[in-house]
N, C-alpha and C positions, 0 to 999 in steps of 0.2 A: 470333632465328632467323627467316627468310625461311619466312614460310607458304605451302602447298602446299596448292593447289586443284585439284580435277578436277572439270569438268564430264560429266556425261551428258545428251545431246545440245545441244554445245554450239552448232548450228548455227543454232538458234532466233532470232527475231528482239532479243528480248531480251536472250536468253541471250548470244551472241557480243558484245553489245557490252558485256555484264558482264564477262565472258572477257577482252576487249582493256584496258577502266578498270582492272582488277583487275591486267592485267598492266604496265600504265602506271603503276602506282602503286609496285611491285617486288614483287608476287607471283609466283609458280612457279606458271605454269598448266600443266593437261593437259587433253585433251579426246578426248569420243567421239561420233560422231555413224552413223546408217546413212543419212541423205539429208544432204549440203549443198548447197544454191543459192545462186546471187547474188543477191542482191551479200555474203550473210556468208560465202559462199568466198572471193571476194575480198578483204573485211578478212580475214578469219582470216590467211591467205595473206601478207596483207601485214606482219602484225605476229608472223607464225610462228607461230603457232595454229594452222594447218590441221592436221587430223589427216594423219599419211603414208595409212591406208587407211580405209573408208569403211566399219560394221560397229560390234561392241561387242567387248570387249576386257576379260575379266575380269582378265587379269595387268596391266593397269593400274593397278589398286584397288590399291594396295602400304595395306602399315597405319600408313608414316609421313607419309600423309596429313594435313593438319590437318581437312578439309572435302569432302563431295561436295556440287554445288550439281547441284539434281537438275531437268530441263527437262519441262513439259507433257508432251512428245513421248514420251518415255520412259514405259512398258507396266508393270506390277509384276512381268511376271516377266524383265523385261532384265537378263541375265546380270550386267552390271558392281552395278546395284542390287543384287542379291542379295547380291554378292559383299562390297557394301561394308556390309550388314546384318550379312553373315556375320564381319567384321573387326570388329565396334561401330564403324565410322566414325560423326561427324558428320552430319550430310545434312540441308540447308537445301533449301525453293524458294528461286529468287531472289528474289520480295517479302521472303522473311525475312531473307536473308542481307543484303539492301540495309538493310534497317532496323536490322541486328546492327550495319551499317557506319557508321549514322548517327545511333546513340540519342544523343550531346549533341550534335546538330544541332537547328534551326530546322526541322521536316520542313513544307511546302508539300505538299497534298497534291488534287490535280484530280479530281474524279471527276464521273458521270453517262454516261450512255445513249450519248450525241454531243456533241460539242465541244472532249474534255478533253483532245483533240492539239494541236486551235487553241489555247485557250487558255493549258498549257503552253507551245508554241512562243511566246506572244505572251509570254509574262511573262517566256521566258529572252532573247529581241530586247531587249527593252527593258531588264534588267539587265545584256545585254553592254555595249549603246550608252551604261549610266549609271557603267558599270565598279564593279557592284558584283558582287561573286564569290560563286557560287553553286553548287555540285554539281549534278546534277540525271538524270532518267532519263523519257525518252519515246520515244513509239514510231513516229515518223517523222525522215528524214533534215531536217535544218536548215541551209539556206543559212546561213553563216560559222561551222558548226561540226561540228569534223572527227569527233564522236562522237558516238552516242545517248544516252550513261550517260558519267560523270564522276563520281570518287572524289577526294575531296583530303585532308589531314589540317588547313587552315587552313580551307577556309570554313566557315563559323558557317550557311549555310542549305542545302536539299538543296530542290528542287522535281521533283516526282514525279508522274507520269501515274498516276492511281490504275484501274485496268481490274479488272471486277468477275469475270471469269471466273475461274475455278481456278486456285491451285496447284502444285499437281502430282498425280501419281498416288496419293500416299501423303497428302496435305495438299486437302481437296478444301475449304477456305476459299478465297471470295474474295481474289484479293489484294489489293483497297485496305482488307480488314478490319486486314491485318498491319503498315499502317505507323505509327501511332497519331499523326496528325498533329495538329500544334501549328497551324496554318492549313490549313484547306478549302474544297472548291470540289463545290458541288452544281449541275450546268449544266442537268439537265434526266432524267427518267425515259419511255423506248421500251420497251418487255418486248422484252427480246433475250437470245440463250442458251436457248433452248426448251428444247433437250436438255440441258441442267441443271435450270433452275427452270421446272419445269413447269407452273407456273400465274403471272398475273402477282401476285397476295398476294404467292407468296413471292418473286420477283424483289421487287416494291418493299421488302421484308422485308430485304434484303441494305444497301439505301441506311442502313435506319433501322439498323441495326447498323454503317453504318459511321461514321452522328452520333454515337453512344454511343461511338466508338472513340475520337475527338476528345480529347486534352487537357484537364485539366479547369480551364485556364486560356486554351481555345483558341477559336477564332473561325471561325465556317462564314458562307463568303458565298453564299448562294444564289440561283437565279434564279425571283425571283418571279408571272413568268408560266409555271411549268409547275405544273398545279393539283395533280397527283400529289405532287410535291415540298413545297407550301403543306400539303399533307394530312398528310405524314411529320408536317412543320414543325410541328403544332399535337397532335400524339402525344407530343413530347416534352418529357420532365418535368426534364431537366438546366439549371442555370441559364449555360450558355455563351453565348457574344454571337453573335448572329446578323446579317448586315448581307443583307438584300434588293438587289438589281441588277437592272435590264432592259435594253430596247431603249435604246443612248444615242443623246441627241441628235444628229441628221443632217441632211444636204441634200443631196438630188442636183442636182448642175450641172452642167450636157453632159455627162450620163452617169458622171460621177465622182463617188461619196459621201464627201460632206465631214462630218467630226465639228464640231458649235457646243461652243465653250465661251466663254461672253460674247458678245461682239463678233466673234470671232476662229474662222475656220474652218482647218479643217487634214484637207484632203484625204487620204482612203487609196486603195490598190491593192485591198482589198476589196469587198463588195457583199454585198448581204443580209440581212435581220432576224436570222441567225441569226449570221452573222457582228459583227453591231453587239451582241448579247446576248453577244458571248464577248468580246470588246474590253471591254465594261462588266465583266464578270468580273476579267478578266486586271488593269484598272485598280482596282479596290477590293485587289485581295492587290499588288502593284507601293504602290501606297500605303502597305499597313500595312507593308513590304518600308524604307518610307524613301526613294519616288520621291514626287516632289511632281507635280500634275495635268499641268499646262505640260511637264514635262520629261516625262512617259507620252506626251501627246499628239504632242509631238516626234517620239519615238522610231517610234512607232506607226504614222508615213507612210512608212515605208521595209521597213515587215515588208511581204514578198509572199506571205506563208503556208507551212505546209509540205508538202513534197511528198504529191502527190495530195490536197490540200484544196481542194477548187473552186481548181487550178492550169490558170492559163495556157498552154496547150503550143505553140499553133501561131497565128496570125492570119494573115490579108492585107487587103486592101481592103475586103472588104464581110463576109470570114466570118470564126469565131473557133471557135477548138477548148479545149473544156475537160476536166478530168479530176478525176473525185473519191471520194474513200474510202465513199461510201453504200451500205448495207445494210437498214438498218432503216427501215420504211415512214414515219416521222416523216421520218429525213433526208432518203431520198429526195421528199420532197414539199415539205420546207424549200428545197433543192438549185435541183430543177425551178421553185420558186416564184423565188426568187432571181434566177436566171438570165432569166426571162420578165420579174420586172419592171425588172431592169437594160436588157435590149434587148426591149421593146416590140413594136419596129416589125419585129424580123426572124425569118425564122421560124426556131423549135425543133427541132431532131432530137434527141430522148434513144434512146441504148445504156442497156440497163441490165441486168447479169450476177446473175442467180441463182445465188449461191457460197456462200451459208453453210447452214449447217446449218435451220436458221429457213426461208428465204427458199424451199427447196426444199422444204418440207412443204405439202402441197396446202389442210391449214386453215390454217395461218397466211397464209398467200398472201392470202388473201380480206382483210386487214389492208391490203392495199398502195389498195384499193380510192378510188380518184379520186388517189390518189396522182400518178400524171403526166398529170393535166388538164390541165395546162397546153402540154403539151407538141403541135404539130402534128403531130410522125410519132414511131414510135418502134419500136426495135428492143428483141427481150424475146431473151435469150441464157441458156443454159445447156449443159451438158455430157451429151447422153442417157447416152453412154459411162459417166461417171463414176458416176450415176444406178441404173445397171442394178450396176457393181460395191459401191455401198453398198446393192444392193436396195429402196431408194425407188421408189415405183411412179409411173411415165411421166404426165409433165405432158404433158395434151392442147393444142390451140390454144383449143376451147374453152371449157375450165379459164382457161387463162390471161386471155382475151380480156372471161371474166364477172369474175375474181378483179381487174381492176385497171380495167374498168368504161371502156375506152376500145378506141373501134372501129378506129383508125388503129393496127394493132401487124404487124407482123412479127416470124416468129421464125425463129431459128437453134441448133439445136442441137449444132454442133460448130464446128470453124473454120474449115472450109472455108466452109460456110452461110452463117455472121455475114460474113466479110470478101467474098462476094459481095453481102446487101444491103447491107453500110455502106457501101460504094463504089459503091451505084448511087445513093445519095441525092445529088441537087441542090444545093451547098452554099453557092452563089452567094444573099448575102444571109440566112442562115444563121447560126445560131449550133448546133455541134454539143458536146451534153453526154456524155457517155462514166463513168456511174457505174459500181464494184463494188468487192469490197474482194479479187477477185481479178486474173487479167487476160486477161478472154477467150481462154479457152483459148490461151494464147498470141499473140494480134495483134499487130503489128507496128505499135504506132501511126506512123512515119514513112511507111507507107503512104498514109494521110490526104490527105500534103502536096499529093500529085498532083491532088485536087478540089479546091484550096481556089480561089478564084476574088478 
């Protein structure tokens, strides 16, 4: 019998593209959602997911359900939950029901603070280009691939973004606790999630339960320049194999960073220590995967990242516009760092959006501190609006001005504000950075085009 799924809010980033694999596969989805945006209106839409109205819907919950897969979003007391408690339905988050989908799988499993979208993205590049077949689930779109999440019944491996936040409402475990992967990937530890693990013990607490979660025949690759992680690493008492990675060998030549291996260099589209640390990742699990060096390295010049990972958006003659997923005062300073020592000689403008929950608390702020040093000008962006309806109390100028310890800031707090200074900056001989993991209050980045010189 053809199993029946119903999602509660399936509109989620995850969630919908669980929703679309699931129904790619020939299951009978439903779905509920009371907000959906693009682009998962869009696929829902296009694979006939969308819900007809926008709300929750207890007569949905019928009791010949097999399953509710039940989304973050989703409140404890959402009618449809209730409803489907009230039935004895089933009721997965999707980390579990992914890992229900994949227990005689190979699970590959990414995790850490920052990275573990590059690095997924790089490891599924290079096993498309080696045509070895793979399931897999992350959480940015991928040039040459028309989904985020993919179910099959033949591949033998699953490679999964392991994200330490919650859950669901009812399930308040991280999710990379729940996939119990048989290959790992530890990239690096930022205290992120305030308003979860409230101190950073128990944030790093979460990593060290997710080495114990590991197969007891399994292999964690980690990155042995981040000290917090060397600390986990030497707490634990399991005898699993552990393989250390860093910065791989490189060279920059007129500006393009080449990877050495021997003799032999082999330029990427990349740049950055933090990016050459996930490429050195991505290639120790691609190895034990059954890619040999040569053929990684191959592969590896033709990935351009995935979307909003320090991406390329716009160039011309002298300026270059970039765009990248940073929030946590680590990335952003890895990001800013990157980007200055790629272009030297031109100057710097960082955007950078106060959006998450962390980022907008006035002690943690002080974290970001020399964070974009390097940076010549910079625009600091937030939402007052948003601000005043979660009741966080109003970031000053200067608050902000001492919390990140740089005198050249501009700020904007709505959109009108931000798209008046971004557009008055100079951009001739320029490089403009544009980090946040939301999107300024809606901007229009082909606004841009019109400075670009």
């Amino acid at each position: 019998r053809t199993m029946k799924i119903h999602f509660i809010a399936i509109g989620g980033s995850a969630m919908h593209n669980l929703a679309i694999a699931l129904k790619l596969k020939g299951f009978l989805i439903s779905g509920s959602d009371d907000i959906i945006r693009d682009p998962s209106k869009s696929r829902l839409a296009k694979h006939g997911l969308l819900p007809e109205s926008e709300g929750w819907f207890p007569k949905k919950i019928k009791k010949d359900l097999d399953a509710i897969v039940l989304g973050m979003h989703a409140k404890k007391d959402n009618l449809e939950l209730l409803e489907a408690k009230k039935n004895g339905l089933k009721i997965y988050s999707y980390p579990e029901f992914i890992f229900e989908m994949s227990k005689d799988k190979l699970r590959v499993v990414i995790g850490g603070s920052h990275g573990k979208t590059s690095i997924t993205s790089m490891i599924l590049h290079v096993l498309k280009i080696q045509n070895i077949e793979t399931d897999f689930m992350v959480g940015a779109q991928l040039s040459g691939f028309d989904v985020m999440v993919k179910l099959s019944e033949k591949s033998k491996f699953i490679v999964l973004e392991g994200d330490e936040y919650l859950s669901s409402v009812i399930d308040p475990r991280p999710k990379f606790h729940l996939y119990k992967p048989n290959l790992a990937v530890l990239s690096g530890i930022a205290w992120d999630h305030i308003n979860v693990f409230k101190t950073f013990e128990d944030y790093c607490n979460q990593f060290k339960i997710f080495i114990n979660t590991i197969d007891d025949n399994g292999i964690l690759v980690y990155n042995s320049n981040d000290v917090h992680i060397s600390n986990i690493i030497k707490s634990i008492k399991r005898k699993i194999i552990m393989i250390p990675y860093s910065i791989i060998e490189n060279q920059i030549i007129d500006g393009i960073t080449n990877i050495k291996f021997g003799k032999d260099l082999f330029p990427i589209q990349l740049f950055g220590n933090h990016n050459l640390e996930n490429i050195s990742a991505a290639l120790q699990i691609c190895m034990l995967m059954g890619v040999k060096k040569v053929e990684f390295f191959d592969a590896i010049q033709s990935f351009k990242g995935a979307d909003n990972r320090l991406e390329l958006i716009y160039k011309s003659n002298s300026s270059f516009v970039y765009k990248d997923f940073a929030h946590s005062p680590s990335k952003v300073k890895a990001t800013v760092n990157a980007v200055k020592l790629q272009y030297p000689n031109k100057n710097l403008i960082v955007a950078f959006e106060l959006h998450t929950y962390s980022s907008l608390n006035p002690t943690f702020l002080k974290k970001y501190k020399d964070t974009l040093k390097n940076a010549d000008e910079c625009v600091i962006s937030f939402s007052e609006k948003n601000m005043q309806i979660k009741g966080f109390p109003p970031l000053g100028y200067k608050l902000i001005i001492n919390a990140f310890n740089h005198q050249k800031i501009k700020l904007a707090t709505d959109l009108v504000s931000f798209e008046k200074v971004l557009l008055s900056f100079d951009l001739s001989n320029s490089v403009l950075l544009l980090m946040s993991s939301g999107n300024f209050n809606g901007f229009d980045y082909r606004k841009i085009k019109k400075n670009l010189k």
